[in-house]
Backbone as JSON Lines, residues from 0, in Angstrom:
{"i":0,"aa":"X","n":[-13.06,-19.19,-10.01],"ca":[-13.18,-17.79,-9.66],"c":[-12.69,-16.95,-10.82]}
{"i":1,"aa":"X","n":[-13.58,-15.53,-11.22],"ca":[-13.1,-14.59,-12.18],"c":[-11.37,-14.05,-12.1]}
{"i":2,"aa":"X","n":[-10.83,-14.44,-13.47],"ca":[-9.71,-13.06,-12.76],"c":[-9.64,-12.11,-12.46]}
{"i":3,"aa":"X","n":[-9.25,-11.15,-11.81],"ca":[-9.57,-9.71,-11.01],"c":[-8.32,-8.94,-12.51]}
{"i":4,"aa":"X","n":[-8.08,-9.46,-13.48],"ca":[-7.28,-9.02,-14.17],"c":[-7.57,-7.3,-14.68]}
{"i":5,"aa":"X","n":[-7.35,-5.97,-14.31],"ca":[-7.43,-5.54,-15.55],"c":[-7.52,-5.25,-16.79]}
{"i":6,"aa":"X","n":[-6.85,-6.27,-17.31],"ca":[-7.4,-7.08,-19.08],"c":[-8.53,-7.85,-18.73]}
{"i":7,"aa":"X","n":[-9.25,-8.51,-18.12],"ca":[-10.08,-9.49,-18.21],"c":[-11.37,-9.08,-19.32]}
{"i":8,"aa":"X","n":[-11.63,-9.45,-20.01],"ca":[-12.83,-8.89,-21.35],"c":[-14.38,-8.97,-20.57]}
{"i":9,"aa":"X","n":[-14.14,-9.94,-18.88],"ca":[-15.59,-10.03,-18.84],"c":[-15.88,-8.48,-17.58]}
{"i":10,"aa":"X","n":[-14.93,-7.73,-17.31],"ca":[-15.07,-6.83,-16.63],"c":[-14.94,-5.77,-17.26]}
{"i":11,"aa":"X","n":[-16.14,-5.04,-17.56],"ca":[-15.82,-3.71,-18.11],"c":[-16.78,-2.83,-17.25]}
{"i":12,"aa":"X","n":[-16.94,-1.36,-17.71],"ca":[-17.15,-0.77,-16.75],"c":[-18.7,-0.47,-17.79]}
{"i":13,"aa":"X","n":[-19.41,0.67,-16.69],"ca":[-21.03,0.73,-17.38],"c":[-20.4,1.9,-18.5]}
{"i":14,"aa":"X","n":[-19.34,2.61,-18.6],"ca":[-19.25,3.75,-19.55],"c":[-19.18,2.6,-20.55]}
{"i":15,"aa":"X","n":[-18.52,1.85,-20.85],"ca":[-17.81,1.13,-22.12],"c":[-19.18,-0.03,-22.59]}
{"i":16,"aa":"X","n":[-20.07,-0.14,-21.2],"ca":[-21.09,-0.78,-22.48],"c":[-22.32,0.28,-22.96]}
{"i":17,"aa":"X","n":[-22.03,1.56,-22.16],"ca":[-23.23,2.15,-23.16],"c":[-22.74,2.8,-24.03]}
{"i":18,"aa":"X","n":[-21.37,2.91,-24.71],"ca":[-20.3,3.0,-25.8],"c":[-20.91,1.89,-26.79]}
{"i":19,"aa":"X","n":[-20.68,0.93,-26.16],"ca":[-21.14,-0.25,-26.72],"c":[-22.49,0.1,-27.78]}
{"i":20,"aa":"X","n":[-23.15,0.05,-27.0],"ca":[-24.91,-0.02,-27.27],"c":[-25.04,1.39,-28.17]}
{"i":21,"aa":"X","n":[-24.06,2.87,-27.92],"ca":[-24.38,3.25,-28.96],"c":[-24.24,3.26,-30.14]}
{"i":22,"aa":"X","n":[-22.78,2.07,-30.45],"ca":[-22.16,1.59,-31.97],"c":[-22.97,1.16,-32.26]}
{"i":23,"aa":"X","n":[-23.98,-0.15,-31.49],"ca":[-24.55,-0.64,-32.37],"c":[-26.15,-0.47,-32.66]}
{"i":24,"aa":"X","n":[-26.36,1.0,-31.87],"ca":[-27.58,1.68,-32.32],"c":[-27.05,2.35,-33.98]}
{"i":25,"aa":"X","n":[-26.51,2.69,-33.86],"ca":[-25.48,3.35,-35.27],"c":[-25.78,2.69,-36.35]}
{"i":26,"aa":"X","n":[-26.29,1.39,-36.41],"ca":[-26.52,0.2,-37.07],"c":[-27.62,-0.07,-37.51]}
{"i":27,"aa":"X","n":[-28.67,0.61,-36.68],"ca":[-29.95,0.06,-37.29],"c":[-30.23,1.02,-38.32]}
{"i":28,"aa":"X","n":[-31.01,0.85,-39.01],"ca":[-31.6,1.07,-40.19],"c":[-33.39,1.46,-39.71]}
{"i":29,"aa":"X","n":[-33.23,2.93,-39.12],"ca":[-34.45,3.57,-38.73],"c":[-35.39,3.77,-39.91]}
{"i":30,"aa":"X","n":[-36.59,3.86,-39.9],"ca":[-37.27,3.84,-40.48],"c":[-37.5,5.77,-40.53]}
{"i":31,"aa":"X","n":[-38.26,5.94,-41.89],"ca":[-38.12,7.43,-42.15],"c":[-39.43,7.55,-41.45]}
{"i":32,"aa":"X","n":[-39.63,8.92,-41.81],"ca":[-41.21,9.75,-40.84],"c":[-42.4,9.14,-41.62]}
{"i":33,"aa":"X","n":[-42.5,9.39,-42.8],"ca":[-43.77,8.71,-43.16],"c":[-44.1,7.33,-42.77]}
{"i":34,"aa":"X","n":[-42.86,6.4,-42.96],"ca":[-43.78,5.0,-42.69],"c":[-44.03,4.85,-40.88]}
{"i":35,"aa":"X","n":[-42.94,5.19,-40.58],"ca":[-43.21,5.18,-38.86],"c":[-45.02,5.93,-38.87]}
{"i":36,"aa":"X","n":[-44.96,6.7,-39.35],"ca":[-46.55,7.39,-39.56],"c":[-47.38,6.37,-39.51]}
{"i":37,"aa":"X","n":[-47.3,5.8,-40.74],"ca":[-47.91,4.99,-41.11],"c":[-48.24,3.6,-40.55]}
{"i":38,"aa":"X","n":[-47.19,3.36,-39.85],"ca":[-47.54,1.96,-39.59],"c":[-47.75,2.26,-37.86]}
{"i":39,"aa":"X","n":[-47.77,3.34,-37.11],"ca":[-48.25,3.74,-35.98],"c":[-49.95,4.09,-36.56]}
{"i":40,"aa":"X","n":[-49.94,4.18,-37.67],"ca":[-52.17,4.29,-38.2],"c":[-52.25,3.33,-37.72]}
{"i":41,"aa":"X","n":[-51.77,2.36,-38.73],"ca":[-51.91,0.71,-38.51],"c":[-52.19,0.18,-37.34]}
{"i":42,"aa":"X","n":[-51.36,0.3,-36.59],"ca":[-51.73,-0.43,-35.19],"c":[-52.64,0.43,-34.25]}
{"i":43,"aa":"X","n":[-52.88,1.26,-34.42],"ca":[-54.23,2.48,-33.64],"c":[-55.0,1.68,-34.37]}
{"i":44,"aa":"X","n":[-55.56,1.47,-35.58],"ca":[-56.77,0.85,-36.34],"c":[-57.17,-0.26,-35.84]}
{"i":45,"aa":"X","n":[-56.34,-0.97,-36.09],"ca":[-56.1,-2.2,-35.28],"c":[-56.4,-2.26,-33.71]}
{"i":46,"aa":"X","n":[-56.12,-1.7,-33.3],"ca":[-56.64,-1.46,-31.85],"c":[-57.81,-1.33,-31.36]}
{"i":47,"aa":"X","n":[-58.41,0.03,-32.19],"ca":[-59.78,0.26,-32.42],"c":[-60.76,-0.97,-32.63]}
{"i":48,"aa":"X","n":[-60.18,-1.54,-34.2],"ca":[-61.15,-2.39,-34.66],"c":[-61.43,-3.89,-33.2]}
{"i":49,"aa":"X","n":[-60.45,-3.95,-32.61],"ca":[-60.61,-5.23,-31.86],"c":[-60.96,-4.68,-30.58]}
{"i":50,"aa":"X","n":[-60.86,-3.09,-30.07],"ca":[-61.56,-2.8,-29.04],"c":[-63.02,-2.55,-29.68]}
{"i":51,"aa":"X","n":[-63.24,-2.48,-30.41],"ca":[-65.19,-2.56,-30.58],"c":[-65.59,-3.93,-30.84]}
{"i":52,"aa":"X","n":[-64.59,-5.24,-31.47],"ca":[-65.19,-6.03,-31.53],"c":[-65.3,-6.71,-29.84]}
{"i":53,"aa":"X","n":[-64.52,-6.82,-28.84],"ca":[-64.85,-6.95,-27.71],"c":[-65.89,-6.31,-26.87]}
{"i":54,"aa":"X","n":[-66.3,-4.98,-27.38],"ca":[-66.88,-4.07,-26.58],"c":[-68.18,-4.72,-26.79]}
{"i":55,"aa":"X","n":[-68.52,-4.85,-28.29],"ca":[-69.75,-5.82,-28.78],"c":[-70.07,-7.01,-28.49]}
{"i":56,"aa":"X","n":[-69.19,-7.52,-28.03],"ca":[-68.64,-9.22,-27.31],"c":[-69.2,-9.03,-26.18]}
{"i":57,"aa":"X","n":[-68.88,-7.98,-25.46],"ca":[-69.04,-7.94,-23.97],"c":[-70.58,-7.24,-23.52]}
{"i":58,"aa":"X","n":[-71.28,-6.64,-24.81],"ca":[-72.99,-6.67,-24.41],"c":[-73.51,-7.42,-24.64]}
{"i":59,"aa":"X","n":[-73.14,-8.48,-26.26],"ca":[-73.94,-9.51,-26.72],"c":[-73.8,-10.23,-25.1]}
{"i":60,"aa":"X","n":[-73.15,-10.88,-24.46],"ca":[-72.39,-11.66,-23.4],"c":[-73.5,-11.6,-22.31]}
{"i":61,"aa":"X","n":[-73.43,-9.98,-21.41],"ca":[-73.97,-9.24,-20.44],"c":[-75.69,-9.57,-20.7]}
{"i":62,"aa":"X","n":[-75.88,-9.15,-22.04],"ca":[-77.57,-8.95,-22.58],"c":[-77.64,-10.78,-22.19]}
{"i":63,"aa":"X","n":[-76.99,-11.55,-22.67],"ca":[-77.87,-12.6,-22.75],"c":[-77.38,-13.3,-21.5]}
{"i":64,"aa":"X","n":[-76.7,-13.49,-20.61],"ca":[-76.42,-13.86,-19.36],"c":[-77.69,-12.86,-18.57]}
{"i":65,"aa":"X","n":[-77.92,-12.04,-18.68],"ca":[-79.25,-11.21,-17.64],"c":[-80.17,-11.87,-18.56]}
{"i":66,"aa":"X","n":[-80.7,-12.16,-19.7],"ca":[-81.88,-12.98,-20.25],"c":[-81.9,-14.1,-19.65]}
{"i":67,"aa":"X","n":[-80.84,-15.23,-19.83],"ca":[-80.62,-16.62,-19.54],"c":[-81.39,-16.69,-17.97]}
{"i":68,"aa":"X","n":[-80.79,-15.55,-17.26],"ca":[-80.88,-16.01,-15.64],"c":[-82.49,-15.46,-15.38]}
{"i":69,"aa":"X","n":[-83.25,-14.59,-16.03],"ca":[-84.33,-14.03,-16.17],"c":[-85.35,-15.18,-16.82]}
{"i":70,"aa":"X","n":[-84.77,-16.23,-17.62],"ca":[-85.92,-17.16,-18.16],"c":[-85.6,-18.43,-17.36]}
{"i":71,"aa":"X","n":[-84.47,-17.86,-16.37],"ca":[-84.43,-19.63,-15.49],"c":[-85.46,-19.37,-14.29]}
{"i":72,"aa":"X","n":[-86.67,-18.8,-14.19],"ca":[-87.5,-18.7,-13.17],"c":[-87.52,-17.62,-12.35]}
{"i":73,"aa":"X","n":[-86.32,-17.05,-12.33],"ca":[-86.06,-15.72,-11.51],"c":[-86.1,-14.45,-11.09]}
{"i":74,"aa":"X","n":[-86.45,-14.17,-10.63],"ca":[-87.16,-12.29,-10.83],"c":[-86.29,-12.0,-11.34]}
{"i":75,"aa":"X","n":[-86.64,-11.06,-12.65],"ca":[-85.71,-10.14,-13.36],"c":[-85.46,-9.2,-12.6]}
{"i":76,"aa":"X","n":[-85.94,-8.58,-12.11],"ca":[-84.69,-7.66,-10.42],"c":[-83.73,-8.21,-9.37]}
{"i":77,"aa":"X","n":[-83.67,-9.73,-9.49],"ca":[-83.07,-10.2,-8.42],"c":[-81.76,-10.73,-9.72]}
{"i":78,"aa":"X","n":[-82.2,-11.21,-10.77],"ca":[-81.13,-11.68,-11.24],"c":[-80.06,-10.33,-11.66]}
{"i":79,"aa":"X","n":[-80.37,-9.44,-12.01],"ca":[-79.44,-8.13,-12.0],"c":[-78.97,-7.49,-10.7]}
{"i":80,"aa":"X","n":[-79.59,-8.09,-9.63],"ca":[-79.05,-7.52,-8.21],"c":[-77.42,-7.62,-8.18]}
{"i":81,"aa":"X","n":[-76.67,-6.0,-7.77],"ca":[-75.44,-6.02,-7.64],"c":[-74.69,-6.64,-6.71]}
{"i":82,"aa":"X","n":[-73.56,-7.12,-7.06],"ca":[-72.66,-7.56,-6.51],"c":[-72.39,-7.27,-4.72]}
{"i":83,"aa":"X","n":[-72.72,-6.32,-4.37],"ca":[-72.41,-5.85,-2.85],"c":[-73.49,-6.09,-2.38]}
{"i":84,"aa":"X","n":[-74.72,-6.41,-2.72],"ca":[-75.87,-7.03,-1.62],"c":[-76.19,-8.59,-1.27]}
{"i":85,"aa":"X","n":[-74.36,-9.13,-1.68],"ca":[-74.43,-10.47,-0.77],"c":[-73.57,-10.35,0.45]}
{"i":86,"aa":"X","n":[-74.2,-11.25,1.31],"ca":[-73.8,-10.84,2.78],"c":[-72.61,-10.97,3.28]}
{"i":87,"aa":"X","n":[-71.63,-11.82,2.09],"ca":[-70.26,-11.39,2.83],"c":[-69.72,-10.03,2.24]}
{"i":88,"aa":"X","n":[-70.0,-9.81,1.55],"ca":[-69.36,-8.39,0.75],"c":[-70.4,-7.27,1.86]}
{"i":89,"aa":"X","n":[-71.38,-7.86,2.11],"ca":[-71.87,-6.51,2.61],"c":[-71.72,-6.42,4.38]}
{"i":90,"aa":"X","n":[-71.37,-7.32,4.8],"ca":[-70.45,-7.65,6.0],"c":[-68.94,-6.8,6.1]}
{"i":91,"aa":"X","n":[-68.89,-6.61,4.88],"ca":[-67.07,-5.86,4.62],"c":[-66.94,-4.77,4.62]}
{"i":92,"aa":"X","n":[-68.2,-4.38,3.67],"ca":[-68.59,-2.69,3.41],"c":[-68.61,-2.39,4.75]}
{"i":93,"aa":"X","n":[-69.71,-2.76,5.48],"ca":[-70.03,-2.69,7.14],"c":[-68.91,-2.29,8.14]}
{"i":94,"aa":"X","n":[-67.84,-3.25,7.81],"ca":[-66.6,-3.15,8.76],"c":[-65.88,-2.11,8.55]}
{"i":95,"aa":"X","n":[-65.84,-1.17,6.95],"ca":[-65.3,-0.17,6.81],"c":[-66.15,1.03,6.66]}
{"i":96,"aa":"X","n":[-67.08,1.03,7.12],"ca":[-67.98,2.18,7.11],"c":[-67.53,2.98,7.91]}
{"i":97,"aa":"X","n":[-67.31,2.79,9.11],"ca":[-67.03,3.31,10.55],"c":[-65.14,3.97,9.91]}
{"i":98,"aa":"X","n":[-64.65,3.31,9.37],"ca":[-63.41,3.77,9.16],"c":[-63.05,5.02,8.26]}
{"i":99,"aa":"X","n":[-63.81,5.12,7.31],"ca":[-63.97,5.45,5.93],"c":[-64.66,6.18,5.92]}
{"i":100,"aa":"X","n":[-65.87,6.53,6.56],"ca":[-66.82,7.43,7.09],"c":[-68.23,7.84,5.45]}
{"i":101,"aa":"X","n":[-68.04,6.4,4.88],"ca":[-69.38,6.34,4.36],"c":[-70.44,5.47,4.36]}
């Protein structure tokens, strides 16, 4: 069991550790305005560049998954048919129509 000591080092109170935490914010070695600038470009660019390479990922993907299923025999209107005109999803819509009032 802890000692209930007043001295005890593992009981301190929340003032004395955010005392704490601000000595040793005191410590770091912030970076000035330009490079923070700078290296906040950096990672926006970066962001960008790999949200368009997915975005491009994700039509090449779409385009040829609706081709693929279009040259496996299938009406090209049925293979793009949405998601809610299978009968358990549209069994669900159904049950909340009446609730939801569309």
């Amino acid at each position: 069991m802890a000692n209930k000591n007043k001295n005890n080092p593992e009981r301190k109170g929340i003032g004395r550790k955010f005392k704490e935490m601000g000595s040793e914010l005191k410590k770091v070695t912030w970076p000035r305005f330009p490079v923070a600038l700078k290296n906040t470009g950096i990672v926006l660019l970066v962001v960008a560049v790999f949200l368009l390479i997915l975005f491009i990922f994700d039509i090449i993907l779409e385009r040829g998954v609706f081709q693929w299923l279009a040259w496996g025999g299938r009406d090209a209107v049925a293979a793009i048919q949405p998601i809610y005109s299978l009968p358990v999803i549209s069994n669900v819509i159904n049950f909340f129509r009446p609730i939801f009032n569309i």
